[in-house]
C-alpha positions as CSV (number, residue, x, y, z in Angstrom):
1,X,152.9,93.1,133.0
2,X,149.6,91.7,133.3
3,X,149.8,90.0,129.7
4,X,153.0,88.1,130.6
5,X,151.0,85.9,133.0
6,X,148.4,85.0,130.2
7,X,150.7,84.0,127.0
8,X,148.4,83.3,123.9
9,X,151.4,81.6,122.0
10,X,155.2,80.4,121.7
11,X,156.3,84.0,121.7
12,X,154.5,85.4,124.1
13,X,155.9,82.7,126.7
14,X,159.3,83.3,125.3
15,X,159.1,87.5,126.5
16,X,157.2,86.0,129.8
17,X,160.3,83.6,130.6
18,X,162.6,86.3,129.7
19,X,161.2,88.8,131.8
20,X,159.5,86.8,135.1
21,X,162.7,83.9,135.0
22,X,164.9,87.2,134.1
23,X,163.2,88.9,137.7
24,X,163.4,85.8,139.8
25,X,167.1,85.3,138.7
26,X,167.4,88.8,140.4
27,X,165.2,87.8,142.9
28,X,168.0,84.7,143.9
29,X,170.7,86.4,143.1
30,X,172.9,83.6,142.3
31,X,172.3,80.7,139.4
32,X,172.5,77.2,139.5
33,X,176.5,76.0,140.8
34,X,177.7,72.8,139.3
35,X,178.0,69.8,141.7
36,X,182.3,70.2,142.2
37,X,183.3,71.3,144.9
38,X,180.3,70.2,147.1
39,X,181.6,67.9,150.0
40,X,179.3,65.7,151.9
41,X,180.6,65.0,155.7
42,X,178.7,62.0,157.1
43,X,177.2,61.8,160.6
44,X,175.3,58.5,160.3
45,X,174.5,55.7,158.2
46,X,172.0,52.7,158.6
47,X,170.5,50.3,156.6
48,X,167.5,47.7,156.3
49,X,165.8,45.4,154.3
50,X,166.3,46.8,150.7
51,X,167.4,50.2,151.6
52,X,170.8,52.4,153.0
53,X,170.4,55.4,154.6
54,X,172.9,58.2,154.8
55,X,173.0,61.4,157.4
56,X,175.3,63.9,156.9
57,X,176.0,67.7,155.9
58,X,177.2,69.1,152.6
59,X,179.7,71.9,152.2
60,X,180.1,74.1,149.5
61,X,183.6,75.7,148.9
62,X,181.7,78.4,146.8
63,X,179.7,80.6,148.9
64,X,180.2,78.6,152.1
65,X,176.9,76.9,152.3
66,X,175.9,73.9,154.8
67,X,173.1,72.1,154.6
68,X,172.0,68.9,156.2
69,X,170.7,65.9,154.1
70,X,169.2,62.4,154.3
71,X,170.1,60.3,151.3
72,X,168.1,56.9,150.9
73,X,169.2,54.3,148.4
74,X,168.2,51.3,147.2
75,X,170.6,48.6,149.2
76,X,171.5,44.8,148.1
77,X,172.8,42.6,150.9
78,X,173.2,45.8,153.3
79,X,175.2,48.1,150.6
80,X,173.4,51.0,148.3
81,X,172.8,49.5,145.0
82,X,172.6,52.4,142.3
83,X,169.0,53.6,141.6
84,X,167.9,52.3,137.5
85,X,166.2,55.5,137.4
86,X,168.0,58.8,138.9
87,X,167.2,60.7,142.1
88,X,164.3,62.4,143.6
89,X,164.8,65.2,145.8
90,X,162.2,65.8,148.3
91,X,161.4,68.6,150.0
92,X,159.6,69.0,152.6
93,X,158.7,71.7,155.8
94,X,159.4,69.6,158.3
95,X,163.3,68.9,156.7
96,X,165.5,65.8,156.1
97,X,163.6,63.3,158.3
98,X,160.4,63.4,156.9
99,X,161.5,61.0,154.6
100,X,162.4,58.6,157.7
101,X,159.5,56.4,160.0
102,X,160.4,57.2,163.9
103,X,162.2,53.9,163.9
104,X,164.4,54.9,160.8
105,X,163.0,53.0,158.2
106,X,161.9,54.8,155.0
107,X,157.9,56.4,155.0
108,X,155.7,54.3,152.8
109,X,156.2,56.8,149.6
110,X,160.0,57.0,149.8
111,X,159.9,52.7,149.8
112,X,157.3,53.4,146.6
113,X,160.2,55.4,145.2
114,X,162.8,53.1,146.3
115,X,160.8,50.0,144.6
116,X,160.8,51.9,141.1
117,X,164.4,52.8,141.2
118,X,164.5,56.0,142.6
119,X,166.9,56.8,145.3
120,X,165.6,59.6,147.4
121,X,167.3,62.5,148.9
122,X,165.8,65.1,152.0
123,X,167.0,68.7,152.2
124,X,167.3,70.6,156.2
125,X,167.0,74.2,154.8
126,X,169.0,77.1,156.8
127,X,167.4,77.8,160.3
128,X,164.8,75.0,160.1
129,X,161.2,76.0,162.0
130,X,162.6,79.9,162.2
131,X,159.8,82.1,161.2
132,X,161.4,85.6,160.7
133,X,164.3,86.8,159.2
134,X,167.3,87.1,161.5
135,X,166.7,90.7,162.1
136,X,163.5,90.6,163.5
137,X,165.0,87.6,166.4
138,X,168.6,88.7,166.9
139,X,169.3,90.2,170.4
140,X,170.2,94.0,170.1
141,X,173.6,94.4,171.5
142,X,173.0,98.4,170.8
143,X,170.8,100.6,170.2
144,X,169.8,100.7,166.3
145,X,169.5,103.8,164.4
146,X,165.8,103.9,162.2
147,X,167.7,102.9,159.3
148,X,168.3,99.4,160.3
149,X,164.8,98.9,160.7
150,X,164.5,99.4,156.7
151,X,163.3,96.0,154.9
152,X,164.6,98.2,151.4
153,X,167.8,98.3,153.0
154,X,168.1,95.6,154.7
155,X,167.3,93.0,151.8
156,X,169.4,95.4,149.2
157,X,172.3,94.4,151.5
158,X,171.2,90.7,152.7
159,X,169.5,87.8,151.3
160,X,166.1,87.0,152.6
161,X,165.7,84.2,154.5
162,X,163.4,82.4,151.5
163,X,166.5,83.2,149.0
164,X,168.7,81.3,151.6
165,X,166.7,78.1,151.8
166,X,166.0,78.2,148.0
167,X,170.0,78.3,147.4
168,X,170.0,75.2,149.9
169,X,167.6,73.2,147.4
170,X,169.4,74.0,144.3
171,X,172.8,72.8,146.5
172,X,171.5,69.8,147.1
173,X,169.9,69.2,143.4
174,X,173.7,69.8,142.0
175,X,175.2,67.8,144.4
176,X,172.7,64.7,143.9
177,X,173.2,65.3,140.0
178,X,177.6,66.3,140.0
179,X,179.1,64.7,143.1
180,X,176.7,62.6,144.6
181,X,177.4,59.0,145.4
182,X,174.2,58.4,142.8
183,X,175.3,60.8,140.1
184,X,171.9,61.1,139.0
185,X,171.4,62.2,135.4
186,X,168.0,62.1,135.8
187,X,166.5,64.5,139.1
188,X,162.9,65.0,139.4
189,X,161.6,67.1,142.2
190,X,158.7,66.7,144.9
191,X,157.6,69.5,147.2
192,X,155.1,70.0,149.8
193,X,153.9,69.7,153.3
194,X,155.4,73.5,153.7
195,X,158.2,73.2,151.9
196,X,156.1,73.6,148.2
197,X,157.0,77.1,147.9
198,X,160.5,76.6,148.2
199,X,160.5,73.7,145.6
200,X,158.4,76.0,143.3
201,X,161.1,78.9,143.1
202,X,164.0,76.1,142.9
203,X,162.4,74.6,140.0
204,X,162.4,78.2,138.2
205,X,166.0,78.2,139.2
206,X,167.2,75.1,138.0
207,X,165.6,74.7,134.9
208,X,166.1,71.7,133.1
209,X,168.4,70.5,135.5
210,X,164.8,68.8,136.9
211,X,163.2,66.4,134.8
212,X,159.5,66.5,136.3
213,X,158.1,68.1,139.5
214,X,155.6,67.5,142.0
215,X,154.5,70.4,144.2
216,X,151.6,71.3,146.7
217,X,151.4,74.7,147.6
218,X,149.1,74.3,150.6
219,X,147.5,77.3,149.5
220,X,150.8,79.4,150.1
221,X,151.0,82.9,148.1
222,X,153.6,85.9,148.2
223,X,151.2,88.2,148.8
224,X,149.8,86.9,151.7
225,X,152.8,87.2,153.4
226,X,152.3,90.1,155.2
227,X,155.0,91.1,157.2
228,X,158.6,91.9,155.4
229,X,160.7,90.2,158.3
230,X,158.8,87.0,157.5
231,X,160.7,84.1,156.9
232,X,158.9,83.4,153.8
233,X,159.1,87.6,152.3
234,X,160.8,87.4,148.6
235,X,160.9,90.8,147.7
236,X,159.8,91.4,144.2
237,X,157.9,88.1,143.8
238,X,154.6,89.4,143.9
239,X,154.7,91.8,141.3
240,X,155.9,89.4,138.9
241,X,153.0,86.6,139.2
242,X,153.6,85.7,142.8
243,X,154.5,81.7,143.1
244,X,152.2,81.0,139.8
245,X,154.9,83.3,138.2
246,X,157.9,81.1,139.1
247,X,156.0,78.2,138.4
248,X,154.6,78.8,134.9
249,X,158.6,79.1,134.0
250,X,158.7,74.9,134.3
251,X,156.4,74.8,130.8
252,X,156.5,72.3,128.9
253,X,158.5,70.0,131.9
254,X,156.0,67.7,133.7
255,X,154.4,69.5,136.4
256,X,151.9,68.1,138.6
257,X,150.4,71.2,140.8
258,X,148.0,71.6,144.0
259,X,147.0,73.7,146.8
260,X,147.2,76.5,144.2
261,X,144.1,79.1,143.4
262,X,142.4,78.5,140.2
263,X,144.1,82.3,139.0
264,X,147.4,80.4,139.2
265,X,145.7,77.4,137.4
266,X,144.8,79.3,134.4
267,X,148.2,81.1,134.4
268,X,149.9,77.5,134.2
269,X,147.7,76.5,131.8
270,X,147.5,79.3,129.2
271,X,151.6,79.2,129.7
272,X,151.8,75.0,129.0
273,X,148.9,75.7,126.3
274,X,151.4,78.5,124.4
275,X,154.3,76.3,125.3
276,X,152.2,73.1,123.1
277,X,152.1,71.0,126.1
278,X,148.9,71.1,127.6
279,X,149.4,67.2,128.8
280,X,152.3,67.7,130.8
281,X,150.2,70.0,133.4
282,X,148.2,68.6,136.1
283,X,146.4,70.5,138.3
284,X,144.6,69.9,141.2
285,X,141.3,71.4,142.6
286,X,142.6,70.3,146.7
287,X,145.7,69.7,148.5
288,X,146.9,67.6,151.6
289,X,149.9,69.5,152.5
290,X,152.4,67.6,150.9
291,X,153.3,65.7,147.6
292,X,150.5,62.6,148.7
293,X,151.5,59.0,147.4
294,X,149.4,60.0,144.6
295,X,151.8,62.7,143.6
296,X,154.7,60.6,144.1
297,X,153.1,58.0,141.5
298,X,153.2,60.7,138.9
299,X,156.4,62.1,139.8
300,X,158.1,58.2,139.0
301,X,156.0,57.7,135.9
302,X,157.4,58.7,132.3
């Protein structure tokens, strides 16, 4: 196993994306849905001076998923006006409204986005600011039996937490590129300020569905995660190269990468070295908890 994290050449990265993206595809259990049959309700909409904003929850007649979403788009005379470029969907730890000042208006990066053409899109994941599974938090209404107290069989029979947020990114990233009022063909991806690890397994997911990504880790791993009722517990994801693992599956896509340990840095870059892209990694050495304005820079350039 050890050798698939270190591929010398094309096909060694081929048997490292067949195995690890084969694992994390387990891991999900579910693969990318296309963009029909996602509804968006709205709750609110706004505007100012060259921007729209959009509140509302989306609704997927496949699986029965709901997750709440910010969209922010470039606006002429008070109305969106279509973004030149695509759409950037950003997730964050602390959800939709990170994208939004406490008086409504659009945070300094999401205006940087907005200026270049991007229009902008913030994901709630399922049971924002829970820390454990629902197992661990759920009053008993009887006595359990020691079975019930399994993770094994608890997460053979129920998705993890972690897998439930990651299906709400890849939702939102078919919706913004299938159904969305900004049909974006072009989706590039920023992840950070805790929500980097669920923008790092998304991107595995979805493939290249997402153009470029932007992600700081914070430092997160899999295998510091060391209770299996944690809300961040992804069985099987350790053993198969822990987040570095999921992430080495984006070579040769742009990837700019921090908050990561330098093993994961030479995983990524002996995987974008075999893939014959060395350029379109960049790692690096600190982090700041979320995608900085720096990383947003990257993520619109070409």
């Amino acid at each position: 196993m050890a050798r698939l994290f270190r591929p010398g050449d094309a096909a060694a990265l081929g048997e490292a994306r067949e195995v690890i993206g084969g694992a994390f595809s387990v891991m999900l259990g579910r693969p990318p849905r296309a963009g029909k049959g996602i509804e968006m309700q709205v709750y609110e909409e706004g505007s100012g001076p060259g921007y729209s904003r959009t509140r509302g929850v989306l609704r997927c007649g496949v699986g029965g998923e709901e997750v709440g979403i910010i969209l922010v788009r470039r606006a002429r005379d008070g109305k969106p006006a279509a973004g030149d470029k695509g759409a950037m969907l950003w997730v964050d730890g602390g959800g939709a409204d990170s994208l939004l000042e406490p008086t409504g208006a659009p945070v300094p990066e999401v205006r940087q986005a907005l200026g270049s053409g991007w229009d902008v899109a913030g994901v709630d994941v399922h049971r924002p600011g829970a820390r454990w599974n629902r197992r661990v938090v759920e009053p008993k209404a009887k006595a359990e039996d020691p079975w019930q107290r399994d993770p094994i069989l608890t997460y053979g029979y129920n998705e993890p937490l972690f897998v439930q947020r990651v299906h709400d990114v890849m939702t939102v990233a078919a919706w913004l590129r299938d159904a969305s009022p900004v049909k974006a063909k072009r989706l590039r991806l920023l992840g950070g300020r805790g929500g980097g690890h669920w923008a790092a397994v998304a991107s595995a997911a979805l493939g290249d569905r997402i153009e470029r990504a932007a992600i700081d880790l914070g430092g997160f791993r899999f295998a510091a995660v060391v209770s299996p009722w944690a809300a961040d517990f992804l069985p099987g994801a350790e053993k198969y190269g822990d987040v570095g693992g999921a992430l080495m599956l984006a070579a040769p896509r742009p990837l700019w990468i921090a908050g990561v340990d330098g093993g994961t840095r030479e995983m990524l870059r002996a995987a974008y070295a075999a893939a014959g892209a060395p350029e379109a990694l960049t790692a690096e050495d600190g982090s700041d908890g979320r995608g900085s304005a720096g990383a947003v820079s990257w993520l619109m350039g070409e």
